[in-house]
N, C-alpha and C positions, 0 to 999 in steps of 0.2 A: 504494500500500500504506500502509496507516497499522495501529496498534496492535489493532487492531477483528481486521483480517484478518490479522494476525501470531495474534493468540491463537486462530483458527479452524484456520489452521494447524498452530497445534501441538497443539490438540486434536484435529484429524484423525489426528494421525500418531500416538496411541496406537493398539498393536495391537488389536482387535476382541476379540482373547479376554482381554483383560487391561483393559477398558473397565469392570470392574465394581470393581474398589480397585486401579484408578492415580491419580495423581494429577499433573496438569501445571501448570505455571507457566512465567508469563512477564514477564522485563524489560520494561517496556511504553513506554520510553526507548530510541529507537533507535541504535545505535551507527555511528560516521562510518566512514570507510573510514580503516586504522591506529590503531583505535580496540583497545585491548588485550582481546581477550575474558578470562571468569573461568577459565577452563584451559589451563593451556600445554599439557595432555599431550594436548589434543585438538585445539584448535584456535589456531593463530596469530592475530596482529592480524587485525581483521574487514577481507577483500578488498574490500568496499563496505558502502554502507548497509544496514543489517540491525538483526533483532531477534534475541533471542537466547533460549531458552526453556529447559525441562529436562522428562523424565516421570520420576518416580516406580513402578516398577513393583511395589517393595514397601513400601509405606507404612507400615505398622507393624513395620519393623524398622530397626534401631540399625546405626549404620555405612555399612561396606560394605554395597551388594548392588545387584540390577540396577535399572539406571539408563539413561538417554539424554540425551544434547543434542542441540536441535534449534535450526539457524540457519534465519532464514525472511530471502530476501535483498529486496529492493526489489521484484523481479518476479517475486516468489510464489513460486521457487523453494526447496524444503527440502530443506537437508541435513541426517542424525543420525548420531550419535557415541557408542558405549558410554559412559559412566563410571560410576564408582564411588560420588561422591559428588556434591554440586551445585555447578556452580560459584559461584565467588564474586563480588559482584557490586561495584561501586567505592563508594565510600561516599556515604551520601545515598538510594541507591537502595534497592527495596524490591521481590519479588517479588508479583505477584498472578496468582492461582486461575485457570484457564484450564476 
């Protein structure tokens, strides 16, 4: 797995009906195993090597509102997680456009 196939990843996992103004991103820096992810309320330190992503599913609104994370693990596996807002990401890093 490298960055390439993390970002395909979590561009897959927007929903179909919501593929027309979502918007996803992704850490393109993979995080180590006890690597702190940017949400505590969703996800503890990363259980292994991972990438870590987010959708947007209402882009033109302020704040709150519906949201997803998505961890894409070493071996293609993806998990996703409601939230609210995006996580935060450690400093230096920067998201990109999926």
């Amino acid at each position: 797995m490298d960055a390439g196939g993390a970002a395909a990843r979590v561009a897959a996992a927007v929903p179909p009906a919501d593929r027309a103004v979502a918007r996803a991103w992704l850490d393109p820096v993979p995080y180590a195993a006890g690597d702190p992810l940017g949400t505590t309320r969703v996800f503890a330190p990363a259980p292994g090597r991972l990438w870590l992503g987010w959708v947007d599913l209402e882009p033109d609104r302020n704040w709150s509102h519906r949201a997803f994370a998505v961890l894409v693990h070493e071996d293609g596996a993806v998990e996703t997680a409601t939230i609210d807002f995006p996580p935060a990401l450690p400093a230096g890093r920067r998201w990109v456009s999926v």
